[in-house]
C-alpha positions in Angstrom: 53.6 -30.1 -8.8 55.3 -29.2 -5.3 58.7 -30.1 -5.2 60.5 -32.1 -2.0 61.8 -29.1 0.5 64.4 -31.1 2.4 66.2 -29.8 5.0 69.3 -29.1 2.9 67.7 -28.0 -0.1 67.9 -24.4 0.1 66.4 -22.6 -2.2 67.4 -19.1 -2.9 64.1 -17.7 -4.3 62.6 -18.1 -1.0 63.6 -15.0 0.1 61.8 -12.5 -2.4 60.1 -8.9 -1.3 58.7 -7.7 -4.1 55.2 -8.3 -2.4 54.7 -5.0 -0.3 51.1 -4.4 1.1 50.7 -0.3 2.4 48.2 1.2 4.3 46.2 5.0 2.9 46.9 5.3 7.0 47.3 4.1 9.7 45.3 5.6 12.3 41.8 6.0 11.7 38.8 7.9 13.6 35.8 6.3 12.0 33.1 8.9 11.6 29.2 7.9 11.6 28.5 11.1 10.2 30.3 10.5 6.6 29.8 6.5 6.1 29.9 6.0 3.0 32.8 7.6 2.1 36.6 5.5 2.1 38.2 5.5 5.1 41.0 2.8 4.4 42.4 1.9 1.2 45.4 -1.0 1.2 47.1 -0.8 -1.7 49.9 -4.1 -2.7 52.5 -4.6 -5.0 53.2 -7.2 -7.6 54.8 -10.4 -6.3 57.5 -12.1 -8.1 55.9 -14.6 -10.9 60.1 -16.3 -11.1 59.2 -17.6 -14.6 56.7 -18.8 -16.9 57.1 -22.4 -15.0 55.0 -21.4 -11.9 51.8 -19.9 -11.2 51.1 -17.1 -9.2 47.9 -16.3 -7.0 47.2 -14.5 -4.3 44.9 -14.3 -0.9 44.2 -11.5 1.5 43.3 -11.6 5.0 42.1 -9.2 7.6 41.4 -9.8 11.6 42.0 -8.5 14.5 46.2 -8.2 15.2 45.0 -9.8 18.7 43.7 -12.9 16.9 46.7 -13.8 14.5 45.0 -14.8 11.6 43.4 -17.4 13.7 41.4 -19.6 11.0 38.1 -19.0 13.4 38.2 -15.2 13.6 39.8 -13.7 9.9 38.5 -12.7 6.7 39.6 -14.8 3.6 39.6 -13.8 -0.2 41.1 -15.0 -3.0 41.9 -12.0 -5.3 43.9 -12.6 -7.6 43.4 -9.8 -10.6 43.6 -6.9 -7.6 45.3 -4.7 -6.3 43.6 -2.9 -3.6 41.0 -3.0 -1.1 38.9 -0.5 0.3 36.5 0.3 3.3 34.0 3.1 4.0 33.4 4.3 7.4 30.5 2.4 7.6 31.7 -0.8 6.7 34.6 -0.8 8.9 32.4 0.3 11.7 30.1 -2.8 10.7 32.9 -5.3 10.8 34.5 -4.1 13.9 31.1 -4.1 15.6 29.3 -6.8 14.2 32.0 -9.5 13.0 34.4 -9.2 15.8 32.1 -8.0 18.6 33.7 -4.6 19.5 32.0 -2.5 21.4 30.7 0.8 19.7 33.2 4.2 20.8 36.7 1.5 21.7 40.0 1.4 19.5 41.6 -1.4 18.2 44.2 -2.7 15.5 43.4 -4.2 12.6 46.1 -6.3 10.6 45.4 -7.1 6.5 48.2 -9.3 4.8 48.5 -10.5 1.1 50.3 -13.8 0.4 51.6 -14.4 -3.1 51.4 -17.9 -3.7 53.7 -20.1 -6.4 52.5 -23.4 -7.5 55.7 -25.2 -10.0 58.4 -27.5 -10.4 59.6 -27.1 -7.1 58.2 -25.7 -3.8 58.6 -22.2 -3.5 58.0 -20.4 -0.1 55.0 -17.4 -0.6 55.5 -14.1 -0.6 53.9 -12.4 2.5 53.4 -8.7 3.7 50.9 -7.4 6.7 50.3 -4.3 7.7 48.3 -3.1 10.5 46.0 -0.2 11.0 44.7 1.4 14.6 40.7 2.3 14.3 38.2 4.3 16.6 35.1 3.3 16.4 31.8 5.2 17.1 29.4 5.0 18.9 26.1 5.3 16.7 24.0 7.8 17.0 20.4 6.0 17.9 17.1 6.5 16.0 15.2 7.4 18.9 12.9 10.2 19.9 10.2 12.1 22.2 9.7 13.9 19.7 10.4 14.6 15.6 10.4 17.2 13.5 9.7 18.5 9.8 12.6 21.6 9.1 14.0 23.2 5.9 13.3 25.5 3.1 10.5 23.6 2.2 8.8 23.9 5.4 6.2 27.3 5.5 7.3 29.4 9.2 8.0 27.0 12.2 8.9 23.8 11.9 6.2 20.8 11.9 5.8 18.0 14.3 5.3 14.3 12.9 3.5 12.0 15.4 4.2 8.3 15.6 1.8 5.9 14.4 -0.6 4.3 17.2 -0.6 0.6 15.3 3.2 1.3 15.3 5.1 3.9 17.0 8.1 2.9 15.6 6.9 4.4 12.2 6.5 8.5 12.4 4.2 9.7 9.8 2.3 13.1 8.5 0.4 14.7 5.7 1.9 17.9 5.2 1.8 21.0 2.7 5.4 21.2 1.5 7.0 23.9 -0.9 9.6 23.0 -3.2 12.9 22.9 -1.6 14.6 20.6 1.0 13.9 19.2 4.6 15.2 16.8 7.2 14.0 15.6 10.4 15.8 17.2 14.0 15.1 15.2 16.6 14.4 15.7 20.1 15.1 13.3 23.1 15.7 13.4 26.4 18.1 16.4 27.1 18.9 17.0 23.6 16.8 19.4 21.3 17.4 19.1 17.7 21.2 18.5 18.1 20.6 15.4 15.6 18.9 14.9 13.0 17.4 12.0 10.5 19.5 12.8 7.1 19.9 11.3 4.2 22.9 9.5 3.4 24.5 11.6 0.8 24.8 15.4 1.5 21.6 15.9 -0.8 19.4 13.6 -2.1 16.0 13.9 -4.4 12.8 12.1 -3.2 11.6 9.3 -5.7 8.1 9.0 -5.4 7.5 7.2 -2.1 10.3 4.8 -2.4 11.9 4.0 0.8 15.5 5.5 1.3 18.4 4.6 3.5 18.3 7.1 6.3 21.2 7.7 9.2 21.3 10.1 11.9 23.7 12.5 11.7 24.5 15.7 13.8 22.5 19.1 13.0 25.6 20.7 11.3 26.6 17.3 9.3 23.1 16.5 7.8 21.9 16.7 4.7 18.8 16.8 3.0 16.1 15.4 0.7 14.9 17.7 -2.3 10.9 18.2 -2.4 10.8 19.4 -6.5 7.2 21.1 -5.9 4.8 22.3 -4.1 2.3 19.6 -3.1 0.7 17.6 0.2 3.0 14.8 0.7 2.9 12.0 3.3 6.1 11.7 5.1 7.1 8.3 6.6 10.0 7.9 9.1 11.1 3.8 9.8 13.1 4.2 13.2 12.8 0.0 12.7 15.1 -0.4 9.5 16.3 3.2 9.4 14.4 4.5 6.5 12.4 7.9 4.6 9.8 7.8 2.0 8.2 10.9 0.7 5.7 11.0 -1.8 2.5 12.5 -3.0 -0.7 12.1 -0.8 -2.7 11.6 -3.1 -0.5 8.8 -4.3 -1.6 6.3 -1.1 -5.0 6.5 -1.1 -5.5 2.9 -1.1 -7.5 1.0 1.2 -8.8 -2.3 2.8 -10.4 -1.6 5.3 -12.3 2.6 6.4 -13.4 3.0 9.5 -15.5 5.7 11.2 -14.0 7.4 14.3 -14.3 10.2 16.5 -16.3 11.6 19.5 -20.1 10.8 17.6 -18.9 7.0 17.9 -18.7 5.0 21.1 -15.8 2.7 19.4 -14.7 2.9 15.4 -16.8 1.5 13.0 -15.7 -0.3 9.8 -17.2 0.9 7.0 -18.8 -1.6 4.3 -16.9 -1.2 0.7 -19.7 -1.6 -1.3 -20.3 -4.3 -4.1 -21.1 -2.3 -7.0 -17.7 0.0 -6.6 -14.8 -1.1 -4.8 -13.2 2.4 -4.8 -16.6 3.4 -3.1 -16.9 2.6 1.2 -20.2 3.2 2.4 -22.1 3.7 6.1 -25.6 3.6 7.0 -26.4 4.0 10.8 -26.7 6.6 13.7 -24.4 8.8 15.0 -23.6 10.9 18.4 -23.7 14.6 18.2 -19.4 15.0 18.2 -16.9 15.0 15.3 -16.2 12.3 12.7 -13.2 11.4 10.6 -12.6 8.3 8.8 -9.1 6.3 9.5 -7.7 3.9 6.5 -6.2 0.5 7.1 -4.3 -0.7 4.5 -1.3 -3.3 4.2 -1.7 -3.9 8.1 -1.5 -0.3 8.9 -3.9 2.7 9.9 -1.3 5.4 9.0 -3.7 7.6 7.1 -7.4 9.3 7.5 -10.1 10.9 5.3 -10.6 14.4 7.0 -11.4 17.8 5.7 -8.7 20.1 4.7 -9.4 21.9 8.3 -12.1 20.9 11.2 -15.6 22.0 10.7 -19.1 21.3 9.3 -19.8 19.4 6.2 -22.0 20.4 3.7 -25.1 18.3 4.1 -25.9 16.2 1.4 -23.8 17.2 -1.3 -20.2 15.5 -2.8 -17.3 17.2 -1.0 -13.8 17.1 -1.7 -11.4 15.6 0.9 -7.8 15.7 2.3 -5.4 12.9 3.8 -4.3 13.2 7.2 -2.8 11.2 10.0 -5.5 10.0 12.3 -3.8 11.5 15.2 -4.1 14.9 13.2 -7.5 14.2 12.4 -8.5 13.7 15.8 -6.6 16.8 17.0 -7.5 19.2 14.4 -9.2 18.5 11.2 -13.1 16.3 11.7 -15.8 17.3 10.7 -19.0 18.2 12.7 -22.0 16.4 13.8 -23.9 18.4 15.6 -27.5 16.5 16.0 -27.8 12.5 16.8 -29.6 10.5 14.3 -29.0 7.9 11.7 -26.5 9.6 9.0 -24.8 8.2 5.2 -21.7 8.6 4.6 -20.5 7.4 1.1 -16.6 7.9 0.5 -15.0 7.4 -3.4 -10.9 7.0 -3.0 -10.6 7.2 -6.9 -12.2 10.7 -7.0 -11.6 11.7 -3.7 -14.5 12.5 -2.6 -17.2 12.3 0.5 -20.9 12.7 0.9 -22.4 13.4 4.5 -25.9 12.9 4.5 -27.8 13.9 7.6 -30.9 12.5 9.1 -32.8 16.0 7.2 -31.3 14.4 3.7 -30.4 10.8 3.8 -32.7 9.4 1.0 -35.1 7.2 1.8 -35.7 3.7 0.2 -38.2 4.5 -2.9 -42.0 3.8 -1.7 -44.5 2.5 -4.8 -48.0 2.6 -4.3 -49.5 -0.4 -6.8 -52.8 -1.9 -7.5 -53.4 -5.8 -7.2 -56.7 -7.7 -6.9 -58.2 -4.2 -7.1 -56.9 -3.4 -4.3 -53.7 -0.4 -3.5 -50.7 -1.6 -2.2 -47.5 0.7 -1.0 -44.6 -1.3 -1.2 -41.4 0.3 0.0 -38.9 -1.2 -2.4 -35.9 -3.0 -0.4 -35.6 -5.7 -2.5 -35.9 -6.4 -6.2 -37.2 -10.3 -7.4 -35.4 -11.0 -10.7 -37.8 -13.1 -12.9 -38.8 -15.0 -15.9 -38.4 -18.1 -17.7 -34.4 -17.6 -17.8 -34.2 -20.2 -15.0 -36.9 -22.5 -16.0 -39.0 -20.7 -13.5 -37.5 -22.2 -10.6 -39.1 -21.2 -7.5 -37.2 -21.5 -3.9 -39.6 -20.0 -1.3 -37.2 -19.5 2.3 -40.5 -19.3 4.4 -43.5 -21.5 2.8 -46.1 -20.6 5.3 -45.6 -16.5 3.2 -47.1 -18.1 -0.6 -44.6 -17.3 -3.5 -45.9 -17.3 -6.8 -44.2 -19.9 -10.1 -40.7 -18.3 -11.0 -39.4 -16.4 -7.4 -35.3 -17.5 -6.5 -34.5 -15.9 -3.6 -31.2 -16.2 -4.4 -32.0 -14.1 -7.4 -33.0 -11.4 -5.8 -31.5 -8.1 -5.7 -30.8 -5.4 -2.2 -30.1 -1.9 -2.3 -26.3 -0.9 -2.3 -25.9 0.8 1.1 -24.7 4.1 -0.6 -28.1 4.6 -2.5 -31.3 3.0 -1.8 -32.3 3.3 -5.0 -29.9 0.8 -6.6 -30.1 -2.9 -6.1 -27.2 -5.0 -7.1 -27.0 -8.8 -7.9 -23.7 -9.8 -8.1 -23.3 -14.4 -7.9 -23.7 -16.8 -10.0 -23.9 -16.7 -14.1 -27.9 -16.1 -14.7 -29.0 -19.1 -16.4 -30.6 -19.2 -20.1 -33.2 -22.0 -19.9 -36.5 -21.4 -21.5 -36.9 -19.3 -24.2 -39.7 -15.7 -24.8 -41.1 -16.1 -28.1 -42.3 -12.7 -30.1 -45.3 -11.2 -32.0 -43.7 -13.0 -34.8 -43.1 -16.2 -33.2 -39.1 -15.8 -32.8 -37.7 -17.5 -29.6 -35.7 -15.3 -27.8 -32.8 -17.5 -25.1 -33.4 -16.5 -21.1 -36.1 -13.6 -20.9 -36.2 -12.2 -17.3 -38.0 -8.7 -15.9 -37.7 -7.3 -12.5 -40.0 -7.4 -9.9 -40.8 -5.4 -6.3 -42.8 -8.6 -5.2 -44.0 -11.9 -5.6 -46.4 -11.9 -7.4 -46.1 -13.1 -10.9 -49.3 -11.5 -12.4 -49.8 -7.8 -11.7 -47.0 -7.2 -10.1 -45.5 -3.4 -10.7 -42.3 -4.3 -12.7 -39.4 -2.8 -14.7 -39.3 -4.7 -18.0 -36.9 -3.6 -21.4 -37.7 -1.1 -24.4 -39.3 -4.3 -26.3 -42.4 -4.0 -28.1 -45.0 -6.3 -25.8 -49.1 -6.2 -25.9 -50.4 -8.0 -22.2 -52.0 -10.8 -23.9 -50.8 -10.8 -27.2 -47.4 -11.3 -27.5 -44.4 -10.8 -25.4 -41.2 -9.0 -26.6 -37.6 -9.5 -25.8 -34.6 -7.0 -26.0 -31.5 -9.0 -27.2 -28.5 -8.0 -25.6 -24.8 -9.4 -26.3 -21.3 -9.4 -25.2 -20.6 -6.1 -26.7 -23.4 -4.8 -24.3 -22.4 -5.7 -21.2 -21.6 -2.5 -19.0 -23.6 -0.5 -21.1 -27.2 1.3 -19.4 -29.8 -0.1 -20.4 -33.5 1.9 -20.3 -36.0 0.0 -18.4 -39.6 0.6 -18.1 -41.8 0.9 -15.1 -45.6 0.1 -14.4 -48.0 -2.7 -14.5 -48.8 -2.7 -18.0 -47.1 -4.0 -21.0 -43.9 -3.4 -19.7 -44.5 -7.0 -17.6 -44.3 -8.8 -20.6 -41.1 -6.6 -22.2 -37.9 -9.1 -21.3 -34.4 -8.6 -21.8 -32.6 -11.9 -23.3 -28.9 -11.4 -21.8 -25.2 -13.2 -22.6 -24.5 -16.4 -21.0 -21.3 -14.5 -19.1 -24.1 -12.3 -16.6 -23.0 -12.9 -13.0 -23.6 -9.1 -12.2 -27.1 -6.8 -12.5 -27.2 -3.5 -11.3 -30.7 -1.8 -11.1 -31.4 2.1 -10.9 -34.9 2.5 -9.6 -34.8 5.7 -9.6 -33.5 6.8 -13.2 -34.9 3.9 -14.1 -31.3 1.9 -16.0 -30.2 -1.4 -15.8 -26.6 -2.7 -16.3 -25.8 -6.4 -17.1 -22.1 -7.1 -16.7 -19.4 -10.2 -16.1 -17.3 -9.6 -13.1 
């Protein structure tokens, strides 16, 4: 309750002083190149509590002295329970520049006061103490650069240059061979070579494993540095945008969603198809210029990274190689490999093992050619595409061009194409395979779905790859029975036109996915 404060009514306790509010000092260069350490601390006193009767609390404020406290311009806390408040460099900086519109590199006073409050029997006027504090502040040292540099005890000789990104050239990045030790990042622009550089925060500070960390720049003789523990290639990422670092593994960020091919043996890059049967496996099928070749990675909106060899030269035709992550711009300049003839090349790229196969026109195989007799007559089929068939779908028959005669039991949709990394294996990946009719055995037992695979359209003759089953071309059928606990698993099949055609596999009712190997001659039924 607040008492009646006439104008005769005075009241001695008005004039306490026990509230004092002090300054650590009271002229203050704020320096960029330290910003999280304390450059003001005010400190305050207890004020007088009078007696049990009132209540005490307390409220700072901070402005400009210019302003007065004014209610549009301060900074209001309640804080009662404290004692002191403190500002880093930075923060000061940050609230001179930013709340009250100071510009960078001027000088100004700040005033903080600290009013004790009473609230009891009568009205008691608050204790009140300001004190004010001259400040410099900086002007910040900018994240820009023509150019940007690699340097410390964890670089090998000179130091290395980091490019900016081409989909971003706010965002420097490189795949570099690091020792363990330390580095930062001098910077060079306009007139000034390597006087600042991009430094941690703290005077040392250990990489975590990509994760992005505060960066500021600092001058040369004031930086710090981040600690690389070991030896490794790491990707370096410098944010000039939000003023960041991340440093981690290479091998860590191979992830993709999109691969393209690039280089001088392509008029324009070409995306690369990730193919259905591996999504860690990319894939490209089509001809090439006589130039170099290196294969640029988009991923989370950014082509930051490419698949090049450890240094520029030829491949080794034909056979699994091991690769290294660069920036494109490196890749271009320095590490492709070769194409030295024009022809139709496949290129098959695994990010999970990290490796690359470069097949040239001399060893790119060739879709699988079967030479097959029907109506007495030889037919050479070359195989690009597989008919799945049998009484599994009720031998539904959808023909896309009727004036070309299918036989009973032919679903285009059900029909299988070579993955573009090897002709020799035709995927079906769609809808669940249906289990309509039945097969029934030698001994009469009815056997759910039934299906065999098929290089044409014919349903009698045809060269087929059927299962393991015991069948005798007509006598009886036979049916392999797969379940759940099979699916993934190779299967054998068996080629030919003899009793093979009537050996089925009965599969689960969860088969969306088939995955044929003509050449050594598997199957693979599978839920995905």
């Amino acid at each position: 309750m607040i008492g009646c404060n006439e104008e005769n009514d005075v009241n001695p306790l008005d004039n306490r002083s026990d509230l004092v509010i002090e300054a650590s000092a009271t002229d203050i260069k704020l320096n960029e190149d330290t910003p999280n350490d304390i450059a003001l601390t005010l400190n305050w006193t207890k004020a007088d509590p009078i007696s049990s009767e009132y209540s005490l609390s307390y409220i700072y404020k901070v402005d400009l002295a210019s302003n007065d406290f004014s209610d549009n311009t301060l900074i209001k806390e309640f804080v009662d329970g404290e004692s002191s408040k403190s500002y880093t460099h930075k923060e000061l900086q940050q609230l001179l520049t930013d709340k009250w519109e100071l510009t960078p590199g001027t000088t100004t006073t700040l005033s903080a006061r600290i009013i004790g409050s009473l609230e009891g029997p009568k009205f008691v006027k608050p204790e009140i103490s300001t004190v004010s504090v001259k400040i410099q502040t900086y002007i910040e040292k900018e994240f820009k650069a023509d150019k940007l540099y690699i340097s410390g005890t964890a670089v090998d000789g000179e130091d290395i240059e980091i490019r900016p990104m081409v989909s971003n050239p706010l965002r420097y990045v490189g795949i570099v061979s690091l020792k363990a030790g330390n580095i930062n990042f001098p910077i060079v622009y306009e007139d000034e070579n390597k006087v600042n550089v991009i430094s941690p925060v703290v005077a040392e500070q250990t990489i975590q494993g990509g994760k992005e960390l505060e960066a500021v720049v600092k001058s040369a003789e004031k930086a710090g540095v981040w600690v690389i523990p070991e030896s490794d290639t790491y990707r370096v990422l410098v944010d000039f945008e939000h003023h960041t670092v991340s440093i981690g593994l290479a091998s860590d960020y191979i992830a993709a969603d999109k691969i393209f091919v690039s280089g001088t043996c392509v008029s324009e890059k070409q995306e690369m198809t990730q193919t259905i049967e591996n999504e860690n496996q990319y894939a490209f099928h089509a001809e090439l210029q006589s130039g170099n070749v290196y294969f640029p990675i988009l991923f989370d909106g950014e082509e930051s990274m490419a698949i090049a060899p450890e240094t520029g030269g030829d491949f080794t035709d034909g056979q699994e190689m091991s690769f290294t992550i660069k920036t494109p711009e490196e890749a271009a300049l320095h590490s492709s490999w070769n194409i030295k003839n024009q022809g139709v090349y496949r290129v098959v790229i695994n990010i999970e093992t990290k490796k690359i196969t470069i097949y040239s026109p001399d060893t790119d195989p060739q879709p699988r050619e079967i030479t097959w007799s029907y109506n007495n007559n030889d037919v050479t089929t070359v195989v690009e595409r597989v008919y799945i068939w049998g009484p599994y779908d009720g031998w539904k028959t959808e023909n896309p061009k009727p004036s070309t005669p299918w036989d009973t039991g032919f679903n285009l949709a059900h029909s299988m194409t070579p993955s573009l990394a090897n002709p020799y294996l035709f995927i079906y990946k769609g809808e669940k395979l249906p289990r309509q009719n039945s097969v029934k055995d030698k001994d009469g037992n009815s056997h759910p779905g039934g299906l065999v695979f098929k290089i044409g359209v014919q349903s009698a003759g045809c060269y087929t790859f059927g299962s393991t089953a015991e069948a005798l071309r007509g006598s009886y059928d036979g049916c392999l029975d797969l379940t759940e606990a099979d699916l993934g698993k190779q299967q054998t099949v068996v080629q030919g036109q003899e009793n093979n055609r009537y050996a089925f596999f009965s599969i689960p009712t969860s088969v969306n996915y088939v995955e044929l190997d003509i050449e050594n001659l598997t199957v693979i039924f599978d839920a995905k």
